[in-house]
C-alpha positions in Angstrom: 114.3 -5.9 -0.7 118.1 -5.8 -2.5 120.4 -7.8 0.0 123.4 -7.7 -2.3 124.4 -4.5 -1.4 124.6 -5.4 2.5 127.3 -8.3 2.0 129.9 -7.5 3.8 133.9 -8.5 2.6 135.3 -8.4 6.3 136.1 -12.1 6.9 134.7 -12.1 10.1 131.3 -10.3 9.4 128.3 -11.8 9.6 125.1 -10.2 8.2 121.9 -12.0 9.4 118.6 -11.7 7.9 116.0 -11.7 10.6 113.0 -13.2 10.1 110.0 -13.8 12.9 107.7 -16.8 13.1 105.2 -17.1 15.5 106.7 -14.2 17.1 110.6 -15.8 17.3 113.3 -14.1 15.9 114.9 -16.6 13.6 118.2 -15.9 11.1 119.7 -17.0 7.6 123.0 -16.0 6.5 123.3 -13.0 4.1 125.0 -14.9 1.8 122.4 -17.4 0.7 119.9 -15.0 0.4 118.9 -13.8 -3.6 115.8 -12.3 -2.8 112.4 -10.8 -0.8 109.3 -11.1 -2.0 105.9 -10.7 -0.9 103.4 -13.6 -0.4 102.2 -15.1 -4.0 99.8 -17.7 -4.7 100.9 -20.7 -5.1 100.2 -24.0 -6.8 99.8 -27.7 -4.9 102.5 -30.1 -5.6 100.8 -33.8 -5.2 101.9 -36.0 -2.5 104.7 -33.7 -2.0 106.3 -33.7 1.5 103.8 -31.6 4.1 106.3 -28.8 4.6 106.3 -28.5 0.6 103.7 -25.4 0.4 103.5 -25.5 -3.4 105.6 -23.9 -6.1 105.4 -20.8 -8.3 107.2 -19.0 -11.3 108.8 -15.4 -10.8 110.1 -14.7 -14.0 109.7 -17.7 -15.4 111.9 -20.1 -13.0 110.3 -22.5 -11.3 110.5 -22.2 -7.7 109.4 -24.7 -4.9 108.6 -22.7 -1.3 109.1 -24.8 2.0 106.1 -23.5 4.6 109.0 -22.9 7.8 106.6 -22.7 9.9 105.2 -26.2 9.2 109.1 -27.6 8.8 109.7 -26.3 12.0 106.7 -28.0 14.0 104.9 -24.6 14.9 101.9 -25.1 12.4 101.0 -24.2 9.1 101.1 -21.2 7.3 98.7 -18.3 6.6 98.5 -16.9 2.8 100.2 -14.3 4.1 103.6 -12.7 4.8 107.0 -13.1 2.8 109.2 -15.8 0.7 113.0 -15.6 1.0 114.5 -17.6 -1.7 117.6 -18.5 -1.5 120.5 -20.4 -2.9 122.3 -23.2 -1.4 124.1 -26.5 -2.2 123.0 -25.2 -5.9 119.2 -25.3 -5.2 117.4 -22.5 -6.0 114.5 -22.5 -2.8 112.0 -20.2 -1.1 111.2 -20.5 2.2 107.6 -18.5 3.6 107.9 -16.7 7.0 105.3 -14.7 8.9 107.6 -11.3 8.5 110.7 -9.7 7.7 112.7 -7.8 10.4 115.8 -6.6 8.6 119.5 -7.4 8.8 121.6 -7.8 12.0 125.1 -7.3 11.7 126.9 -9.4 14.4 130.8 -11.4 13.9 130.5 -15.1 13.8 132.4 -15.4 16.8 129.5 -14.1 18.4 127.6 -16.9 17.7 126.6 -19.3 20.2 127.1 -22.8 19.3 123.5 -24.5 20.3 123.2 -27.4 23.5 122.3 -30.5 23.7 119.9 -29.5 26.2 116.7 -29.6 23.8 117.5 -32.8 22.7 119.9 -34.5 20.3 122.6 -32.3 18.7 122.4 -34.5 15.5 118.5 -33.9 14.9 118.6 -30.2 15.8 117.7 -27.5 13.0 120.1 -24.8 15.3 123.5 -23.8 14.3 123.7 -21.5 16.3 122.0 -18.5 18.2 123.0 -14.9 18.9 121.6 -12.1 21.6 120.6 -8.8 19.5 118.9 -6.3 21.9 117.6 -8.5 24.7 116.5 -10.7 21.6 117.5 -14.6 20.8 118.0 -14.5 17.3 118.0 -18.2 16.4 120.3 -19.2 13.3 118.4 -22.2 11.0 120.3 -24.8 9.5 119.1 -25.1 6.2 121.1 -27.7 4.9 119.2 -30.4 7.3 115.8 -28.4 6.8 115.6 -29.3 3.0 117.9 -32.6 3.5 114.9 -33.6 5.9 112.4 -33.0 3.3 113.9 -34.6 0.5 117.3 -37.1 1.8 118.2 -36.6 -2.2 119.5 -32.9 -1.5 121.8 -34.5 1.7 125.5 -36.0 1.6 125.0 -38.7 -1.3 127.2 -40.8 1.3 126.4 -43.4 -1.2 128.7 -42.6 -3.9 131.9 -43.9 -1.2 130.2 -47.6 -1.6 132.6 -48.3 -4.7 135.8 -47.3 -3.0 135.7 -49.2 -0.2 138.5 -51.3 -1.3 141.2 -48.6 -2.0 143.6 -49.5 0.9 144.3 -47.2 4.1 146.0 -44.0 2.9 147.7 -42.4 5.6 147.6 -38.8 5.4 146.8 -37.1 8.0 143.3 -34.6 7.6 141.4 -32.7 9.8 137.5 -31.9 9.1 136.0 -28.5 10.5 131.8 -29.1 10.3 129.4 -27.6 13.0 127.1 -30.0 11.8 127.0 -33.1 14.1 125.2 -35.3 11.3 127.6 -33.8 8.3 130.6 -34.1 10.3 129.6 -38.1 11.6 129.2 -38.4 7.4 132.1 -36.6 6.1 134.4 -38.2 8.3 132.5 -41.9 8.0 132.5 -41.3 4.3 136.1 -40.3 3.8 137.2 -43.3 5.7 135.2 -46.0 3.5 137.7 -44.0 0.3 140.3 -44.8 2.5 141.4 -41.6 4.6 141.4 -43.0 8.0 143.9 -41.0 9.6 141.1 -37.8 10.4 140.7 -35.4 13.3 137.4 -33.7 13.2 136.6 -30.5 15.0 132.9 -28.5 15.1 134.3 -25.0 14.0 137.3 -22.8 13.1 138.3 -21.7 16.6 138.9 -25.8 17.7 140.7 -26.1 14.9 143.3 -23.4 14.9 143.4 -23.9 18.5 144.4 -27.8 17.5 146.7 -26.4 14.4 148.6 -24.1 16.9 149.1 -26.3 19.8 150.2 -28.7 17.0 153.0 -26.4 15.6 154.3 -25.1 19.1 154.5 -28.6 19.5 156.8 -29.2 16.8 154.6 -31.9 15.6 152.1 -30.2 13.1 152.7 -32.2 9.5 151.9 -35.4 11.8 149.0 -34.5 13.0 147.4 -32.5 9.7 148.6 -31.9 6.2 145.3 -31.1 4.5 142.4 -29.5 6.3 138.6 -29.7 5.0 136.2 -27.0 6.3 133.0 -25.2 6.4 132.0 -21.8 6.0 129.4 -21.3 8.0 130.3 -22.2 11.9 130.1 -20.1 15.5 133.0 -18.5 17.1 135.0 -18.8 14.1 133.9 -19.6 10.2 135.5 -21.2 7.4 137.3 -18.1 5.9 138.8 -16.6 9.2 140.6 -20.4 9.8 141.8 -20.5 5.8 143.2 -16.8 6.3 145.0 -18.2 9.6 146.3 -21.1 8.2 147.2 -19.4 5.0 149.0 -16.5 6.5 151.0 -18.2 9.4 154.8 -18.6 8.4 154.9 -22.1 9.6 151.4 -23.0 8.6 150.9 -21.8 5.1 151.7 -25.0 3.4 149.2 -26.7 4.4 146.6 -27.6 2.0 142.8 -26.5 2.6 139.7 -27.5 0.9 136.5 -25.5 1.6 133.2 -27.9 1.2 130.3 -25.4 1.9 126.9 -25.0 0.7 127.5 -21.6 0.3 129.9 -22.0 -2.6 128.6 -19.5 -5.4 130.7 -16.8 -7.2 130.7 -14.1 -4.3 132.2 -16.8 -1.2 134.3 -18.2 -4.3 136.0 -15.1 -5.3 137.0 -14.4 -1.0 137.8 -18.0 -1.3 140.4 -17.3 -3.9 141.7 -14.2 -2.2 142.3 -16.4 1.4 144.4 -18.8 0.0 141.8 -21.9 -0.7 143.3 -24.6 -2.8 140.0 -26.1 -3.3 136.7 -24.9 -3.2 133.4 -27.6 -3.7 129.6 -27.5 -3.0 127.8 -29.9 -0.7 126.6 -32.6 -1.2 129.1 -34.2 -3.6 131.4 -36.1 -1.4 132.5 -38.0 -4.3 133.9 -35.3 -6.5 135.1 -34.4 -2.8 137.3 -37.5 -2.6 138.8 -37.3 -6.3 140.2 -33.4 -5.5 141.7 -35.0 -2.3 143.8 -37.5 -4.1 144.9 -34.8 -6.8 145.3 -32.3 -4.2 147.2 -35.0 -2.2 148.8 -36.6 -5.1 146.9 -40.4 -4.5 146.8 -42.2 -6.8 
C-alpha cells in the first residue's frame, strides 16, 4: 500500500492511517508512514526488550518490528496481519498490527487532546483521539512507545549536564509540546543551558491564543521573542502556529524553531515554505541549544 500519494500540503490536514488491534481503531500520522507490508517471518533478537518481536531485511535494510499489541498491554501478537514501518526521530521502525483499515482524513483541530482520567498524562501513549463514524480513532504517541523500549531513542537530557554553568540568559521563549513528559524535559533542559525565562504551552492554539493576547496587549517582545514547537499536536499543529506567527504584521519577527520527530525532506520543504528559521529532529536537545544561541545571537 503506496501512502505517499495521500499526503496532503493543506497545513491543517491531517491524514490518519487507521490501524485495528484487538478490535480498537488506533491512528499514526500519514507523515511517518514509508510503508505496508504483509506479515513476514521474523528472526529473535536475544534478551531484547519483550515488545521487540524480532527483526527482518526487506531489501536488504535491517529492520527491528515492535509487537503493538504487546507494547500496548493487550497481549502478544499472532504471526499474522501487517507491519507499518515507519520513520521518526531518524529511526527507521516497524510496528505489527492485527489489520489495516485505510486512511482517515480529519484537520488536527479535530483532535481531542486526551484526559487525565485513565491515569497520569505523563505516562499515557495517547496524543490525542478523534470520532470518525461513531468510531474512537485513538492517535499513538510513538515517540514514548519506542522511548519506553529503549530510553536511548528519548530526549538525551543528558547532553545539558555540561552547561549548567552558563549564566541566566534572559530571553524570553515559549515551548509548544503536547507531550507532558517532552515538554517537563524541554523546558527543564533548556533551563540547566541557561534559558530560564520560558512559557510552555501543550499545542498551537494555547499558544497563538498566548501570542495574540500578548500583542493586543502591547507587551509581546516581553513575553516571547523566539518560539520552539512541535508538529504534531490537537486543535492546532506546529505548521498552522509557524504560518500565524509568520504571516501576522506585528508578529512576523519573531523567531521559530520547529523540534519535531517528523523532520524528513517532505515536513522540511512545508517548513521552509511557512517561514521556519530553524528546523531540528528529536531527540538532540544539544544541537537544539547551540541553534538557539546562533539563532539568538548568545554567545
Amino acid at each position: 500500500m503506496d501512502v505517499n500519494v495521500l499526503k496532503k500540503d493543506d497545513t491543517s490536514a491531517l491524514d490518519l492511517l487507521v490501524f485495528d488491534i484487538c478490535g480498537r481503531s488506533f491512528g499514526i500520522n500519514v507523515a511517518k508512514v514509508k510503508e505496508i507490508i504483509n506479515y513476514q517471518p521474523l528472526t529473535a533478537v536475544p534478551k531484547a526488550n519483550p515488545s521487540i518481536e524480532g527483526i527482518f531485511m526487506p531489501r536488504d535494510e535491517m529492520i527491528t518490528v515492535v509487537d503493538l499489541k504487546h507494547a500496548l498491554g493487550l497481549g502478544d501478537s499472532d504471526p499474522v496481519g501487517n507491519f507499518i514501518l515507519t520513520n521518526f526521530n531518524s529511526l527507521n521502525m516497524a510496528f505489527h498490527v492485527d489489520s489495516i483499515k485505510g486512511i482517515h482524513t480529519s484537520s488536527w483541530k479535530d483532535i481531542m487532546k486526551p484526559n487525565g482520567a485513565t491515569g497520569p498524562l505523563e505516562e499515557g501513549l495517547t496524543t490525542g483521539i478523534v470520532k470518525h463514524n461513531g468510531t474512537l480513532i485513538i492517535v499513538l504517541d510513538f515517540e514514548k512507545i519506542v522511548s519506553d523500549i529503549n530510553p536511548d531513542t528519548g530526549l538525551k537530557v543528558h547532553e545539558m549536564d555540561e552547561l549548567e554553568d552558563r549564566g541566566r540568559i534572559d530571553i524570553p521563549i515559549l515551548v509548544v509540546e503536547d507531550s507532558v513528559l517532552l515538554n517537563r524535559l524541554i523546558v527543564e533542559s533548556l533551563g540547566k543551558a541557561g534559558y530560564t525565562n520560558l512559557t510552555h504551552t501543550t499545542n498551537g492554539k494555547e499558544a497563538w491564543d498566548l501570542i495574540c493576547q500578548w500583542r493586543d496587549e502591547g507587551v509581546l517582545d516581553k513575553h516571547v521573542r523566539c518560539v520552539i514547537t512541535d508538529i504534531e499536536m490537537p486543535l492546532m499543529d506546529g505548521h498552522m502556529l509557524t504560518k500565524l506567527i509568520k504571516e501576522g504584521k506585528d508578529t512576523s519577527h519573531l523567531k521559530v524553531v520547529i523540534f519535531s520527530s517528523m523532520i524528513n525532506d517532505s515536513t522540511r520543504k512545508k517548513g521552509e515554505q511557512l517561514g521556519a528559521d530553524v528546523q531540528m529532529t528529536k531527540p538532540e536537545i544539544g544541537l537544539l541549544v547551540g541553534e538557539l544561541d546562533k539563532l539568538l545571537g548568545v554567545s
